[in-house]
N, CA and C atoms as an extended XYZ file, in Angstrom:
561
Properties=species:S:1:pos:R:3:atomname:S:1:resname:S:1:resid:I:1 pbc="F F F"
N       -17.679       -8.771      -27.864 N   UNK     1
C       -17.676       -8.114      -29.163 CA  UNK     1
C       -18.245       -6.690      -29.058 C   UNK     1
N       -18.943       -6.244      -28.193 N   UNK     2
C       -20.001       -5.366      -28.071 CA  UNK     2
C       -19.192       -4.149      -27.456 C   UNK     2
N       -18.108       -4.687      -26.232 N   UNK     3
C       -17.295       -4.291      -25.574 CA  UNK     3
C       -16.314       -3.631      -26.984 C   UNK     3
N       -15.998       -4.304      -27.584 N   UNK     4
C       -14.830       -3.435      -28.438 CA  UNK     4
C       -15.026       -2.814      -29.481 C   UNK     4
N       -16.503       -2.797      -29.358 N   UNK     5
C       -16.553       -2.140      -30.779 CA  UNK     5
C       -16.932       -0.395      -30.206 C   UNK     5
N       -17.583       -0.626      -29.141 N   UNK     6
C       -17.818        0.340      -28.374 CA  UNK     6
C       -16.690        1.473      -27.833 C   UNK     6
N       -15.876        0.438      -27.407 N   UNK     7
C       -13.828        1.081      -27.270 CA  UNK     7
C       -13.628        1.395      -28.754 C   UNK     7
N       -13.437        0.615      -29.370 N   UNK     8
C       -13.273        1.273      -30.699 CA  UNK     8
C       -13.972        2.290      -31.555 C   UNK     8
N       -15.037        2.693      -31.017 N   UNK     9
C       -15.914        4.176      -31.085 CA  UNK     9
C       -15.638        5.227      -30.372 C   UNK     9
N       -14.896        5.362      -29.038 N   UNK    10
C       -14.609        5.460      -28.784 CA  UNK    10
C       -13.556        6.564      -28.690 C   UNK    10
N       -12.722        5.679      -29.141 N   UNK    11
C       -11.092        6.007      -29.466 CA  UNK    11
C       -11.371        6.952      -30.823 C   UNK    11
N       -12.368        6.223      -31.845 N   UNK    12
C       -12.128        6.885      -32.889 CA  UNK    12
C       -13.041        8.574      -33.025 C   UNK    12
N       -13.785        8.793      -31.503 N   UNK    13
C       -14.243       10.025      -31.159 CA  UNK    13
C       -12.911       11.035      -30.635 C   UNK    13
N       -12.147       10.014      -29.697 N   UNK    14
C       -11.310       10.862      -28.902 CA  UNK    14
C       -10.132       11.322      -30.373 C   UNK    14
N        -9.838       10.502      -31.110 N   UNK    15
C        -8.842       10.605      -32.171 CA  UNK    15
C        -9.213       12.407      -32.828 C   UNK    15
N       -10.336       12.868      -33.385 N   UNK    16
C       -10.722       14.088      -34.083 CA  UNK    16
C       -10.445       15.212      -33.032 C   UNK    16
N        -9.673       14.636      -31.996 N   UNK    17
C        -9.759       16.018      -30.982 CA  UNK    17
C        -8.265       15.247      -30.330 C   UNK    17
N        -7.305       16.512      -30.871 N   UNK    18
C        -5.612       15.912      -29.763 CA  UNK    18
C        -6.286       16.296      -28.906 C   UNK    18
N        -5.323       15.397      -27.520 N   UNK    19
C        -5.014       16.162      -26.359 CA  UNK    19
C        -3.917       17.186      -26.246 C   UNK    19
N        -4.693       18.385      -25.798 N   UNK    20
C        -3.731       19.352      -25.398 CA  UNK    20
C        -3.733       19.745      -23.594 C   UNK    20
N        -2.882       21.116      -23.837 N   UNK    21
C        -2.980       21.202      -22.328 CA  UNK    21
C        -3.823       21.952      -21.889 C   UNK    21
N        -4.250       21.699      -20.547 N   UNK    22
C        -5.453       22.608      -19.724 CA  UNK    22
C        -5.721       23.905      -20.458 C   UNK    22
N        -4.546       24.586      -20.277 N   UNK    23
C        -4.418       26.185      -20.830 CA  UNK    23
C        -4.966       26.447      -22.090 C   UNK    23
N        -5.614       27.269      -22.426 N   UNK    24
C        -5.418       28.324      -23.834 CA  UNK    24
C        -4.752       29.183      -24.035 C   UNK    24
N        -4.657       30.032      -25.003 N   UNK    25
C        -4.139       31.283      -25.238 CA  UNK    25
C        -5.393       31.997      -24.971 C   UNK    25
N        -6.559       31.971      -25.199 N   UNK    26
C        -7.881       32.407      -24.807 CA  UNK    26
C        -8.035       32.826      -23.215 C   UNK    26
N        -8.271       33.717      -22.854 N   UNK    27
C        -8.318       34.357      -21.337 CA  UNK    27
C        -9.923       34.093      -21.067 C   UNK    27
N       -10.161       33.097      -19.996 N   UNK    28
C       -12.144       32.869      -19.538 CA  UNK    28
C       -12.087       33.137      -18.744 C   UNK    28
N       -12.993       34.220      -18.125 N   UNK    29
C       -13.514       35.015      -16.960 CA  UNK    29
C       -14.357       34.184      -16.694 C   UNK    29
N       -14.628       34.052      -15.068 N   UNK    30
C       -16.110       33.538      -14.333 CA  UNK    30
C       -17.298       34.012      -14.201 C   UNK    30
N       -17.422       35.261      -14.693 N   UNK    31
C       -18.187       36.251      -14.494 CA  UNK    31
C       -19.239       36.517      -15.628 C   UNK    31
N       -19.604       35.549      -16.441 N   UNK    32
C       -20.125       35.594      -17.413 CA  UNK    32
C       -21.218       34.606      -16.910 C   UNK    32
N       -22.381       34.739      -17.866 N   UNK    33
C       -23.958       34.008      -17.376 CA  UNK    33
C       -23.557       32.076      -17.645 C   UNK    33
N       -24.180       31.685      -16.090 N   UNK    34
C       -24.074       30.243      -16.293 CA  UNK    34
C       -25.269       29.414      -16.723 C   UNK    34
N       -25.975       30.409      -16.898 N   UNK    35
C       -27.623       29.915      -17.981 CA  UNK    35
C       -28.085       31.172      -18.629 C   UNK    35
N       -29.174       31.176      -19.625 N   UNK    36
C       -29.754       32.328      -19.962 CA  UNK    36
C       -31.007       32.465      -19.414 C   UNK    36
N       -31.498       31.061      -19.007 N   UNK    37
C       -32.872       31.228      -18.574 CA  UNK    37
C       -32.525       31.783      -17.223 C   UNK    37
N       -31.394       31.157      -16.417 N   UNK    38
C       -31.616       31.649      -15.278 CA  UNK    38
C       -30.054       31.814      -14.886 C   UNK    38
N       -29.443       32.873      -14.070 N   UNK    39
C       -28.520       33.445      -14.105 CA  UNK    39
C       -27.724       33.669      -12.456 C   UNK    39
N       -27.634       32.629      -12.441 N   UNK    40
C       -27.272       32.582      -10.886 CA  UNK    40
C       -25.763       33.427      -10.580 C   UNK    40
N       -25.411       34.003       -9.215 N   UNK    41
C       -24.521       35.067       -9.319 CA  UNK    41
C       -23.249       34.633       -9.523 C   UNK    41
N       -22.043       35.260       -9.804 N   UNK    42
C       -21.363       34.564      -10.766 CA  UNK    42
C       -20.532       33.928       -9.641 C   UNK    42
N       -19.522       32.322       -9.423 N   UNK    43
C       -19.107       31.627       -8.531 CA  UNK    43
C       -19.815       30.957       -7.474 C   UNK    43
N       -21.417       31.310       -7.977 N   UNK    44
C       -22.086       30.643       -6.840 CA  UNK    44
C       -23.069       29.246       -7.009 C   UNK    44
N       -22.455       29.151       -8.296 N   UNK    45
C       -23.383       27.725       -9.197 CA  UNK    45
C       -22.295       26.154       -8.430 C   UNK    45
N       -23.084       25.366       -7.747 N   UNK    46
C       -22.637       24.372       -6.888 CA  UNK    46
C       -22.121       23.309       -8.091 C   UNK    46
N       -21.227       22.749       -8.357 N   UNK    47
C       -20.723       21.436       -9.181 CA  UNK    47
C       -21.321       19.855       -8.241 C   UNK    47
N       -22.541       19.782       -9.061 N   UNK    48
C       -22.829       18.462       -8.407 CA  UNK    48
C       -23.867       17.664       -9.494 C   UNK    48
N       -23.446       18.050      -10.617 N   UNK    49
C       -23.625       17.324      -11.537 CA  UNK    49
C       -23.370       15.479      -11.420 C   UNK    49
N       -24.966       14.672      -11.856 N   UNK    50
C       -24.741       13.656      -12.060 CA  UNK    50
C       -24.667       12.944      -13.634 C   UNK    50
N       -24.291       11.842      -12.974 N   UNK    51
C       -23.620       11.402      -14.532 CA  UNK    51
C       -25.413       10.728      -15.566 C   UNK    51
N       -25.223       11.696      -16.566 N   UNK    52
C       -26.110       11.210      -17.690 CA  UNK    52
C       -26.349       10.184      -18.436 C   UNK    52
N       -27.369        9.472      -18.549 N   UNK    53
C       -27.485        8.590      -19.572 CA  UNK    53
C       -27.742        8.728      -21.480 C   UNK    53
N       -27.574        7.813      -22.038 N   UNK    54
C       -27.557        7.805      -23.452 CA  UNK    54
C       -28.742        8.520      -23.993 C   UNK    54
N       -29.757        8.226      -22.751 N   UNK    55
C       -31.345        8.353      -23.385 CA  UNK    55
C       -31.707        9.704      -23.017 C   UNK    55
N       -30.915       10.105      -21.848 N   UNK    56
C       -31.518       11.509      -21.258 CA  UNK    56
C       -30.980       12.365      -21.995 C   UNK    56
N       -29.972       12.226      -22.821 N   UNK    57
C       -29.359       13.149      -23.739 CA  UNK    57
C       -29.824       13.134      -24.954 C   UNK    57
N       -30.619       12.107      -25.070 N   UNK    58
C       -31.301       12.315      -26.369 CA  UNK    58
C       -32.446       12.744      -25.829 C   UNK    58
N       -33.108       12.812      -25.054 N   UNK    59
C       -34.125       14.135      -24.251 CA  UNK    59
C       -34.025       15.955      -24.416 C   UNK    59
N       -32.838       15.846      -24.146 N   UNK    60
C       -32.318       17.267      -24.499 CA  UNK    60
C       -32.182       17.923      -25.778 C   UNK    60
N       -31.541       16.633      -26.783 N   UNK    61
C       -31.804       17.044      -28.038 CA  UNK    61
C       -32.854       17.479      -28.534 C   UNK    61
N       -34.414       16.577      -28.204 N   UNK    62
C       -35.212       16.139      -28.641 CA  UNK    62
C       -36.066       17.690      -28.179 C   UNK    62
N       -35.803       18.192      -27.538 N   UNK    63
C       -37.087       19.148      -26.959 CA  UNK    63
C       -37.289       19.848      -28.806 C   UNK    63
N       -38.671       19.701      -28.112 N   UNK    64
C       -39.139       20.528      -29.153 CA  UNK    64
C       -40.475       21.684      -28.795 C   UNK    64
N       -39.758       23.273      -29.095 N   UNK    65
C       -41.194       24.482      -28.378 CA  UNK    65
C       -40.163       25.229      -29.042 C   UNK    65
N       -40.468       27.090      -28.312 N   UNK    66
C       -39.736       27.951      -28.886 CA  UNK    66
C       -38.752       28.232      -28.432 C   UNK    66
N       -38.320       27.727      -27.223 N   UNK    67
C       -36.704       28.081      -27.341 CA  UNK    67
C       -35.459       27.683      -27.992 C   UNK    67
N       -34.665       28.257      -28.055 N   UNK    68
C       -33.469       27.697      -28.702 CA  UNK    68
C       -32.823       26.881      -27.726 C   UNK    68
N       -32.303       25.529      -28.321 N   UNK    69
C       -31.396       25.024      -27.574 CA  UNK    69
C       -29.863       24.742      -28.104 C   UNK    69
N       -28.682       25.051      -27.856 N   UNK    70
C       -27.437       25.195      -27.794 CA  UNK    70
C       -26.875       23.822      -27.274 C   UNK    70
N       -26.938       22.691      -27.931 N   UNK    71
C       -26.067       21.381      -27.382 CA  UNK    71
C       -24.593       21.528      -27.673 C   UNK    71
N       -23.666       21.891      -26.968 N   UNK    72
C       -22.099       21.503      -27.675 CA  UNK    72
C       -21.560       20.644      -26.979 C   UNK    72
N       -21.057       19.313      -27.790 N   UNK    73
C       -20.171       17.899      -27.055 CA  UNK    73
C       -19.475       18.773      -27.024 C   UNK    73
N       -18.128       18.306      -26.056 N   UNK    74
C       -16.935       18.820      -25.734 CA  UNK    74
C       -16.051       17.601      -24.660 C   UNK    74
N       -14.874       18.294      -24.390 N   UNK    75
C       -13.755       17.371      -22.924 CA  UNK    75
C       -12.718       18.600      -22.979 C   UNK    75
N       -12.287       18.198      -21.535 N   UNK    76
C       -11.790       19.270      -21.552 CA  UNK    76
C       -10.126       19.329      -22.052 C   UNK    76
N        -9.810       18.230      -22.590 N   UNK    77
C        -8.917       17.942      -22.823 CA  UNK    77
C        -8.151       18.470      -24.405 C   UNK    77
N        -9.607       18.787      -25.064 N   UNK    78
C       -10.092       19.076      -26.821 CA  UNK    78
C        -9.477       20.414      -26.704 C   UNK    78
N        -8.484       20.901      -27.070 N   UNK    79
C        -7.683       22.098      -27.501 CA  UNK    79
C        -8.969       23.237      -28.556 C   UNK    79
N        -9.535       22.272      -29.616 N   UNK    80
C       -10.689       23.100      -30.397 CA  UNK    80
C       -11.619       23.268      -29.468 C   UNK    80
N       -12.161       22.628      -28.637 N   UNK    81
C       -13.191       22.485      -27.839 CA  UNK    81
C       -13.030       23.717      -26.675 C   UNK    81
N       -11.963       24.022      -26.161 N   UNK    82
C       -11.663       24.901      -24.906 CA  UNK    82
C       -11.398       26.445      -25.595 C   UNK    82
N       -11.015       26.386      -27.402 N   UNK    83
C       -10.877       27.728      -27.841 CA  UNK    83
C       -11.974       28.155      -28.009 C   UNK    83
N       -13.167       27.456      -28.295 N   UNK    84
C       -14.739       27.835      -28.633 CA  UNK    84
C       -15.574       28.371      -27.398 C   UNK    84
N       -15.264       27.726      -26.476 N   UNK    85
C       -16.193       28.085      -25.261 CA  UNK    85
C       -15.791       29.333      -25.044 C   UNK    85
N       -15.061       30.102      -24.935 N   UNK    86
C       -15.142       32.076      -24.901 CA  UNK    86
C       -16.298       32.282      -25.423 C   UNK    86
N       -16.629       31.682      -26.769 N   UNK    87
C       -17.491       32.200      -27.758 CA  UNK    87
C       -18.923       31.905      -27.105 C   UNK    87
N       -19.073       30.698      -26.734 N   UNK    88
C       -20.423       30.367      -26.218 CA  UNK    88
C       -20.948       30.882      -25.117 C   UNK    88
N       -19.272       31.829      -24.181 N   UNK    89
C       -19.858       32.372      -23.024 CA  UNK    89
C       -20.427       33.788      -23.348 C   UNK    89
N       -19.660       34.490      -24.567 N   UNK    90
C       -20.221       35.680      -24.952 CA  UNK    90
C       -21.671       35.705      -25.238 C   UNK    90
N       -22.202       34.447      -26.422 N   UNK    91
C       -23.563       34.796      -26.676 CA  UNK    91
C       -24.492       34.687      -25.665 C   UNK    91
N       -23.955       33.537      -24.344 N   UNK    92
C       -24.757       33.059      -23.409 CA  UNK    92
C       -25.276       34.383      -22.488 C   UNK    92
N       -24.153       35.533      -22.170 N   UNK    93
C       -24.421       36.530      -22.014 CA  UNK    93
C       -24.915       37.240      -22.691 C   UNK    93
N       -24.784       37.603      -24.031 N   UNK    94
C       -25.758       38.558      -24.926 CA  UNK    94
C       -27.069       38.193      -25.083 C   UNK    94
N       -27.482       37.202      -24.897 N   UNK    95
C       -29.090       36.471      -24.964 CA  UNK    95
C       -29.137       36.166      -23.501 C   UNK    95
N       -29.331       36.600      -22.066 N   UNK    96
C       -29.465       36.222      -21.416 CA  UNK    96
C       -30.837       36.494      -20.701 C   UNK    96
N       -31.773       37.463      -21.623 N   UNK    97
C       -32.984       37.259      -21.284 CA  UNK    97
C       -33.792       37.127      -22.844 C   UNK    97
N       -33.300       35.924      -23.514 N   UNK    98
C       -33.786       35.353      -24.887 CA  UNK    98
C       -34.273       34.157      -24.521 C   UNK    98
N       -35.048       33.564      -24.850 N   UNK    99
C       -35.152       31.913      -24.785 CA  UNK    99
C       -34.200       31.022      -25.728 C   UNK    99
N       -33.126       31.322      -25.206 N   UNK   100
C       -32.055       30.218      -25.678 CA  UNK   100
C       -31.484       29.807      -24.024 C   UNK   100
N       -31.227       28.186      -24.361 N   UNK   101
C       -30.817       27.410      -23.783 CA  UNK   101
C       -29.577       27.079      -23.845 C   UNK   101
N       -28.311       27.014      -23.281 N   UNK   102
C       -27.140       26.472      -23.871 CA  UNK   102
C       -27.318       25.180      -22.748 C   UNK   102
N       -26.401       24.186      -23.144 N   UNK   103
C       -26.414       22.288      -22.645 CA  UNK   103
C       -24.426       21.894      -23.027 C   UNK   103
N       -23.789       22.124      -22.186 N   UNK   104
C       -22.663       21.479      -22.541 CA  UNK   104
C       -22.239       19.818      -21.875 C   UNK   104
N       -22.277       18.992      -23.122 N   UNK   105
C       -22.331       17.409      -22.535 CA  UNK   105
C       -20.706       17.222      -22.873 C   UNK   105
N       -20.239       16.974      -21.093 N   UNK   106
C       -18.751       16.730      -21.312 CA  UNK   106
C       -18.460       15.179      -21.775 C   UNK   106
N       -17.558       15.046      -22.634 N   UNK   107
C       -17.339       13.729      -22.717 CA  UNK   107
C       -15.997       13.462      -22.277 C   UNK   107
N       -15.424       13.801      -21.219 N   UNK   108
C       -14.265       13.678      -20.269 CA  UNK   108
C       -14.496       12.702      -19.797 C   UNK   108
N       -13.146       11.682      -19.719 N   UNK   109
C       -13.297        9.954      -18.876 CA  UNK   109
C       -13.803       10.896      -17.470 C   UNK   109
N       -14.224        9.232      -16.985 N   UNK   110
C       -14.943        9.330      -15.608 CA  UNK   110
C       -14.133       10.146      -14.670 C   UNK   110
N       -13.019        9.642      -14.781 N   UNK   111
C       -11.937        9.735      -13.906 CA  UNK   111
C       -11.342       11.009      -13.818 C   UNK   111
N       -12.056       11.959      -14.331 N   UNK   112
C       -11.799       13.634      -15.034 CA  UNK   112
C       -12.936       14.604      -14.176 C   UNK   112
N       -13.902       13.517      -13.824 N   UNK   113
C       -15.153       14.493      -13.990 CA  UNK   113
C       -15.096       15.327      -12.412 C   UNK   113
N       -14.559       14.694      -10.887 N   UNK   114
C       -13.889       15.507       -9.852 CA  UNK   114
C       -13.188       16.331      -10.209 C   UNK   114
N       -12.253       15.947      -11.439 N   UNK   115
C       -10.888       17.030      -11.619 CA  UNK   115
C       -11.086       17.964      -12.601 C   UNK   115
N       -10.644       18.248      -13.420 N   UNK   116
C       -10.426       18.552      -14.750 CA  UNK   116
C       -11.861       19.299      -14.824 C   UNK   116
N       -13.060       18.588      -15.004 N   UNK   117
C       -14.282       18.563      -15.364 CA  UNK   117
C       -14.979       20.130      -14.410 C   UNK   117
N       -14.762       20.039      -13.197 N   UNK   118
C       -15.011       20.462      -12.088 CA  UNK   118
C       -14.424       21.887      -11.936 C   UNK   118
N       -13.140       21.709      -12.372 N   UNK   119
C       -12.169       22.637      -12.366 CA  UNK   119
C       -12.382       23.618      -13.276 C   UNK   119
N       -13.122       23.412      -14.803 N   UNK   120
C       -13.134       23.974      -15.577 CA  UNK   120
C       -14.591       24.569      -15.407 C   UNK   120
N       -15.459       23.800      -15.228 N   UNK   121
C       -16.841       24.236      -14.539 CA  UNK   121
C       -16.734       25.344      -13.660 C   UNK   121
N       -16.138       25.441      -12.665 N   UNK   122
C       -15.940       26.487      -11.810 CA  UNK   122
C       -15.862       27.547      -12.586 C   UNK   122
N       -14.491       27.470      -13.223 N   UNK   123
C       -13.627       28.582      -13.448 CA  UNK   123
C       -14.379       29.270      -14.485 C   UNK   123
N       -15.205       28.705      -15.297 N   UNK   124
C       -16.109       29.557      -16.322 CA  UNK   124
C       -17.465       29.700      -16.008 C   UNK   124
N       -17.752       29.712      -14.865 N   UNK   125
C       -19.414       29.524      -14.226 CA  UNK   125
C       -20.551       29.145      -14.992 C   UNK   125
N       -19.890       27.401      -15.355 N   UNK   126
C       -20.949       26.826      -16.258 CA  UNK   126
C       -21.254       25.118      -15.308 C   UNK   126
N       -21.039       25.433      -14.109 N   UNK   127
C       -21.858       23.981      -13.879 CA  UNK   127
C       -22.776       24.301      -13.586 C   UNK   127
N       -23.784       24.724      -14.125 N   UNK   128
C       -25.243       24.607      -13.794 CA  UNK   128
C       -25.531       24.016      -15.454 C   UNK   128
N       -24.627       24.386      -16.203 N   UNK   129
C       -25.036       24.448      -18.224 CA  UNK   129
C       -24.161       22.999      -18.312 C   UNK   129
N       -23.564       22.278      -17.630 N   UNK   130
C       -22.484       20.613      -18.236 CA  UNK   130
C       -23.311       19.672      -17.287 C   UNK   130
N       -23.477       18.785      -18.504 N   UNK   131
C       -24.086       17.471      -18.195 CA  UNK   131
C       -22.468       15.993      -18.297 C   UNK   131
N       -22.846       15.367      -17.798 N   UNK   132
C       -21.937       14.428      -17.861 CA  UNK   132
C       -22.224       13.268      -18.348 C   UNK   132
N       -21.234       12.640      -19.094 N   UNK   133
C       -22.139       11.383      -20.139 CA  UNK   133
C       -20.719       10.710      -20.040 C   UNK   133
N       -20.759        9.439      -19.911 N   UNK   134
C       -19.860        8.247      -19.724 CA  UNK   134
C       -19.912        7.763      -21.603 C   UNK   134
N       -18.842        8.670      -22.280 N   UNK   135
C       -18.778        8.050      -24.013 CA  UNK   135
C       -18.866        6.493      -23.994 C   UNK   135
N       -18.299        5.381      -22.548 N   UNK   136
C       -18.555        4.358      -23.035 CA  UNK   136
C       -19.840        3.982      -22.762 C   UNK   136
N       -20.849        4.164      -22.829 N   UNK   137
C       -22.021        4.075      -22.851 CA  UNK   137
C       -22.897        4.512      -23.677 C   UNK   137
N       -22.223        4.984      -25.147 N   UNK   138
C       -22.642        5.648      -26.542 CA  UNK   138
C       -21.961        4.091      -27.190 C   UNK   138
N       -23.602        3.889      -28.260 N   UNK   139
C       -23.595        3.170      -29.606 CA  UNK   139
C       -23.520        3.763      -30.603 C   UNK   139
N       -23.518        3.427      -31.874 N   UNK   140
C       -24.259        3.685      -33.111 CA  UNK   140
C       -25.550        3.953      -33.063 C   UNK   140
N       -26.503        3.060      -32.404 N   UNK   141
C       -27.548        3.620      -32.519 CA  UNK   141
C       -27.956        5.202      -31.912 C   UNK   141
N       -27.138        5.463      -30.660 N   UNK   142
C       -27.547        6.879      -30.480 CA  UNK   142
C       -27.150        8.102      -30.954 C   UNK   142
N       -25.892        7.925      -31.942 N   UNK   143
C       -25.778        8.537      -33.229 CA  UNK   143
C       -26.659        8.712      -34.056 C   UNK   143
N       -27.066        7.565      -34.694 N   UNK   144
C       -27.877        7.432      -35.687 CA  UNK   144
C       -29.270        7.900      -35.317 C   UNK   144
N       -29.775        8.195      -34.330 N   UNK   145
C       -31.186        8.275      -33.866 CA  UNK   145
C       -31.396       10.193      -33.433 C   UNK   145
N       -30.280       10.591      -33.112 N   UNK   146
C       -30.144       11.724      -32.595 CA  UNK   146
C       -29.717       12.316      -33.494 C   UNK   146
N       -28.841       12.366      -34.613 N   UNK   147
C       -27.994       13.133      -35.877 CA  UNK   147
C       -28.071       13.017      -36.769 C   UNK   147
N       -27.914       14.023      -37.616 N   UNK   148
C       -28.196       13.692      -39.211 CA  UNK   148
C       -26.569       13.556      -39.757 C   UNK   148
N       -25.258       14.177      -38.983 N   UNK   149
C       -24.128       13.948      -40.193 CA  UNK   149
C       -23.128       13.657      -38.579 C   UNK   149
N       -23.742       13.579      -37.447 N   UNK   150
C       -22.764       13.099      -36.499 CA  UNK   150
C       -22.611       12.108      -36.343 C   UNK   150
N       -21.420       11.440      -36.499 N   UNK   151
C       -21.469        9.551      -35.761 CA  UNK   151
C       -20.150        9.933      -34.830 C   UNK   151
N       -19.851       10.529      -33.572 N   UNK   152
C       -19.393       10.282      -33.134 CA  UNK   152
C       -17.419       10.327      -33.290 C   UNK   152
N       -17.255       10.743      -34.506 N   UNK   153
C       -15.868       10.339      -34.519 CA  UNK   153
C       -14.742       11.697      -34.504 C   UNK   153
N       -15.443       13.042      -33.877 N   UNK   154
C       -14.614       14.235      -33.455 CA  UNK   154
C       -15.540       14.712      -32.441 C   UNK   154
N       -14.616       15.666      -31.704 N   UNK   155
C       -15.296       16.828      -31.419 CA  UNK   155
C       -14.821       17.876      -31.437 C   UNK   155
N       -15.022       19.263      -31.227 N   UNK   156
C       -16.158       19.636      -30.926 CA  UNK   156
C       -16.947       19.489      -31.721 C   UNK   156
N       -18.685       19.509      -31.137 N   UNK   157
C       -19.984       19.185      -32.006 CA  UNK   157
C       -21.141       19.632      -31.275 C   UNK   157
N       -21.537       20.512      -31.913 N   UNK   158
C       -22.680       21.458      -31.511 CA  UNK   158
C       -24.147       21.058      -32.105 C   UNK   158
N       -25.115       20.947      -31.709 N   UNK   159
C       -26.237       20.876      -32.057 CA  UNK   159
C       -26.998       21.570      -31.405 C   UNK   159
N       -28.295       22.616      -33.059 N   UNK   160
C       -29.088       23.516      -32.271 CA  UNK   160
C       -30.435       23.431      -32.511 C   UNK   160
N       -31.095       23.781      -31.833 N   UNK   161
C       -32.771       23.276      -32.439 CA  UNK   161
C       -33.885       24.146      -31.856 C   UNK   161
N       -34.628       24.406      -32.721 N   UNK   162
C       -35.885       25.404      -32.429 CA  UNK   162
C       -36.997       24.777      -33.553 C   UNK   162
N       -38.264       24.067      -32.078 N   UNK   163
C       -38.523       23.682      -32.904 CA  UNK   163
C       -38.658       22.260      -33.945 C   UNK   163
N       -39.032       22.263      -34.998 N   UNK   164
C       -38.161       21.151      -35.422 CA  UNK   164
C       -37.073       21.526      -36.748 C   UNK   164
N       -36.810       22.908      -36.476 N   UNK   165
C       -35.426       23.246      -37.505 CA  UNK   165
C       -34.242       22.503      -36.200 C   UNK   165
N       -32.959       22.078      -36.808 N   UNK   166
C       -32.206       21.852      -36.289 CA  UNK   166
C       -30.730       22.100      -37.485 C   UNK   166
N       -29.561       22.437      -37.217 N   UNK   167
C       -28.418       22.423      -37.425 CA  UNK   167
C       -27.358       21.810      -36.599 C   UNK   167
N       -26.078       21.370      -37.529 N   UNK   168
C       -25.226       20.217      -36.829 CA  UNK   168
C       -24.881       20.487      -37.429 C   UNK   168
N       -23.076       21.216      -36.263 N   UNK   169
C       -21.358       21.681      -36.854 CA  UNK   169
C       -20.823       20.780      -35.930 C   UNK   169
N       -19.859       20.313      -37.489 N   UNK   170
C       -18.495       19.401      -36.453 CA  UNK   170
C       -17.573       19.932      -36.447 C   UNK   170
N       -16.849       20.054      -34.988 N   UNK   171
C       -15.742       20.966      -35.340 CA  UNK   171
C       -15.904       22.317      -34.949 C   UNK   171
N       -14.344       23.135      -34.357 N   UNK   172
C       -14.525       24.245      -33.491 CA  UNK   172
C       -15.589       25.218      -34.520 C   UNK   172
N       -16.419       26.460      -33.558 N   UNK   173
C       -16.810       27.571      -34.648 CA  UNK   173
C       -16.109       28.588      -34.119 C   UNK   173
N       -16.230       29.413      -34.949 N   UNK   174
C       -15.608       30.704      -34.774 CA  UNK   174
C       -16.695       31.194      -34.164 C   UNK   174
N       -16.797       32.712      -33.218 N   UNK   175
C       -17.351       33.486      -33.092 CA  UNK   175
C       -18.132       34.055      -33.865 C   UNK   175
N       -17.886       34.564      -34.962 N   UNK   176
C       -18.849       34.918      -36.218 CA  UNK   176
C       -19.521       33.657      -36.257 C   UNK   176
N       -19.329       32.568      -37.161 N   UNK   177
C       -20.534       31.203      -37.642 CA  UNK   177
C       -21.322       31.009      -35.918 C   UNK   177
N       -20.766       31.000      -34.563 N   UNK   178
C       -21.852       30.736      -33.773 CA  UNK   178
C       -22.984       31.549      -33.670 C   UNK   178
N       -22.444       33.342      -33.806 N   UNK   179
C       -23.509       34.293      -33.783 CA  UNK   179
C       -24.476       34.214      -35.033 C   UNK   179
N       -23.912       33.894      -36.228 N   UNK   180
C       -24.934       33.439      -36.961 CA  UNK   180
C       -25.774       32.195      -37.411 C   UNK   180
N       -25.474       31.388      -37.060 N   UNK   181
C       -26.134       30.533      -36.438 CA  UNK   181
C       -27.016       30.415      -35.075 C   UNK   181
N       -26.778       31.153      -34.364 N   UNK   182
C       -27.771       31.318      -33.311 CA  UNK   182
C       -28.873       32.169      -33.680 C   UNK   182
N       -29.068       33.403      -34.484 N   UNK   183
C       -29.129       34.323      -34.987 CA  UNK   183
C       -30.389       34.118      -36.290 C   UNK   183
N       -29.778       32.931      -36.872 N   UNK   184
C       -30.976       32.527      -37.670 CA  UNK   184
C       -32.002       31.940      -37.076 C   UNK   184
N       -31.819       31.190      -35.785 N   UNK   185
C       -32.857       30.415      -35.154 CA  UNK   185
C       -33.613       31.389      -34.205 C   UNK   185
N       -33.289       32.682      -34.187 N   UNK   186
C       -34.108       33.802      -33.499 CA  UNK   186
C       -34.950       34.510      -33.851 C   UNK   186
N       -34.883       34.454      -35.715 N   UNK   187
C       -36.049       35.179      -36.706 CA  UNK   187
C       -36.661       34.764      -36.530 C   UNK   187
């Protein structure tokens, strides 16, 4: 029972996001910062990301001091999800000696995370910033414990926190709403 309700959470995450194809119309350079805290040279960040648990990601959420932290779910499969990341690479560079944090938790099947996952990591010099999380290993409860209006059933989904202010968007942002939203958590 536990098994399908879990598939059936699932599915109804992957459902708020078609699959599209690899490509955008969006052009991503590699050459942009693969952290803000720390800025390793660009193509030289190693992909050896291990796979995350339910709890360690609610770790990440959870920090609480003065930096900003930048959580966005994503896969790379999410058409909204792959038009947004330009945006997150711009601010990641414009704050790159700010205390903001960006955290991208892929939720790409397992079976993605050599390919697809890896591929896209490279090419935007963000595997040092993607964590990897196995969606079948997300309940309700780690919705409910981690979010105030997320349960899981789209993505993209960003969560930001400074502090104990926090904000939660479902769904692609534009360039404008990310800069202001980042922007308020910097006053």
């Amino acid at each position: 029972m536990k098994k399908i309700i879990l598939s059936t959470l699932v599915l109804i995450s992957l459902a708020g996001c078609k699959k599209e194809g690899q490509k955008t119309d969006d052009t991503i350079t590699a050459s942009d910062s693969a952290t803000v805290a720390e800025n390793p040279e660009p193509g030289k960040a190693a992909y050896f990301n291990p796979e995350s648990t339910p709890e360690k990601v609610g770790q990440i959420l959870a920090r609480n001091n003065d930096t900003v932290y930048v959580t966005n779910f994503f896969a790379t499969w999410c058409g909204p999800c792959m038009r947004e990341i330009p945006h997150f690479k711009n601010k990641m560079q414009e704050l790159k000696d700010k205390p903001v944090k960006f955290t991208f938790i892929s939720l790409d099947d397992k079976s993605e995370w050599n390919g697809a996952v890896k591929q896209f990591a490279e090419e935007n010099n963000l595997a040092s910033n993607i964590v990897l999380l196995d969606g079948q290993k997300l309940d309700p409860n780690f919705f409910k414990s981690n979010f105030k209006q997320w349960d899981g059933g789209s993505i993209p989904f960003t969560h930001i926190r400074k502090g104990d202010k926090t904000d939660e968007t479902l769904g692609m942002m534009s360039e404008d709403m990310l800069n202001s939203k980042i922007d308020t958590f910097l006053k």
